[in-house]
C-alpha positions as CSV (number, residue, x, y, z in Angstrom):
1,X,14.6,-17.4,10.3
2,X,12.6,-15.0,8.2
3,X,10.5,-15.0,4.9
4,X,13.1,-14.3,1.7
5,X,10.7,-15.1,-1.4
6,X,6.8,-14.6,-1.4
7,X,4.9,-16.1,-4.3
8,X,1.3,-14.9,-4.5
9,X,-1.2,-16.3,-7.4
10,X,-5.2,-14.6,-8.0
11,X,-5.2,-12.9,-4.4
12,X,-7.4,-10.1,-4.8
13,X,-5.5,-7.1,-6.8
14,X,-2.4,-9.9,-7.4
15,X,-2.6,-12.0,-10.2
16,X,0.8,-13.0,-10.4
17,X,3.6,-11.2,-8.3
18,X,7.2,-12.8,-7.0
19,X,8.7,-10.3,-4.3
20,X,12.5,-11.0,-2.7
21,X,12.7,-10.2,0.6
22,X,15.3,-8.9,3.3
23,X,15.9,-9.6,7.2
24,X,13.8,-6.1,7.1
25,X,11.1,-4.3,4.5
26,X,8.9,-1.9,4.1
27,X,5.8,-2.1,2.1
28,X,5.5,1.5,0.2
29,X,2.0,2.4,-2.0
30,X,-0.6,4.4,-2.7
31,X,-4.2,3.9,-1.9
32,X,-5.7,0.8,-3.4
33,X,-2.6,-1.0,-4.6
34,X,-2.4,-4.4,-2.6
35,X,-0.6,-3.7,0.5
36,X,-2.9,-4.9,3.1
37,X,-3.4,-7.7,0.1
38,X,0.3,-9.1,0.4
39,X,0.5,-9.1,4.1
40,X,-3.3,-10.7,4.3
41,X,-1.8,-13.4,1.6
42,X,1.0,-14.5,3.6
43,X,-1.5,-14.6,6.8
44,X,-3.1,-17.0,5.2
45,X,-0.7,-19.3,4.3
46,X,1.0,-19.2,7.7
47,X,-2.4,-20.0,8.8
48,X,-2.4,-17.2,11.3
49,X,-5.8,-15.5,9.6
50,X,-9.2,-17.3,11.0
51,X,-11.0,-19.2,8.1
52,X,-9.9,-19.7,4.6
53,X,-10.0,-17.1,1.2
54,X,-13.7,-16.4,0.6
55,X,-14.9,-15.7,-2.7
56,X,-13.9,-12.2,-2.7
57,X,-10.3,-13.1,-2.4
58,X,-9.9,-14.5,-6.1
59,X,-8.3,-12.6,-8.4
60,X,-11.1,-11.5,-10.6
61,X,-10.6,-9.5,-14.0
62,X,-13.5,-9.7,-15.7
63,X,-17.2,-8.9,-15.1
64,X,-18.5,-11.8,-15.1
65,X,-15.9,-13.8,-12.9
66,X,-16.9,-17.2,-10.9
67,X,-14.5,-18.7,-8.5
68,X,-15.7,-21.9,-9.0
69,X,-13.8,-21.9,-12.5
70,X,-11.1,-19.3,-12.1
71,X,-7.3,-20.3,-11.5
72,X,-6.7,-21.3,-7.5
73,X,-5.4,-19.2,-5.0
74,X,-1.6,-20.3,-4.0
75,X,0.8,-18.5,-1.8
76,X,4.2,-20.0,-1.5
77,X,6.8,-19.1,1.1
78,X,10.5,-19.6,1.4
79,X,12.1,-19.2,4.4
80,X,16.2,-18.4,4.8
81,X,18.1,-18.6,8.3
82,X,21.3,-16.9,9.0
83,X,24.2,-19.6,10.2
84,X,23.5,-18.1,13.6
85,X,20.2,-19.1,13.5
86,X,21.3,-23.0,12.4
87,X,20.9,-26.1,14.6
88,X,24.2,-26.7,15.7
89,X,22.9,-30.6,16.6
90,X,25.8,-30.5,18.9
């Protein structure tokens, strides 16, 4: 089983971004562009990371930004198996 589709909405640099994956991938950026971000997100909502999105972890694109109003965080998942991978139930 592996992750095919990640959904991630106001994560830190990612406001909105829909990403199809493969068996295998390779994340490829500069500097600064949300990387560490992406694979932090899906952390999260595989509840591997300790603790829950602090305040920092809104998406915030204005100066004077509150997370108690903004848009909430969500990370949605979808998950593919090959037919190998299948219960048989036999």
């Amino acid at each position: 089983m592996h992750i095919s589709k990640v959904e991630i909405y106001n994560f830190r640099s990612h406001k909105s971004i829909i990403v199809e994956l493969s068996t295998t991938n390779i994340l490829v950026g500069q500097n600064n562009s949300g990387k560490t971000a992406f694979l932090e997100a899906i952390s999260y909502a595989l509840n591997t990371k300790n603790g829950t999105p602090s305040e920092d972890d809104f998406y915030a694109n204005k100066e004077n930004f509150n997370p108690k109003t903004s848009y909430p965080i969500k990370v949605i998942l979808e998950f593919r198996e090959s037919k190998d991978e299948r219960f048989s139930g036999t």
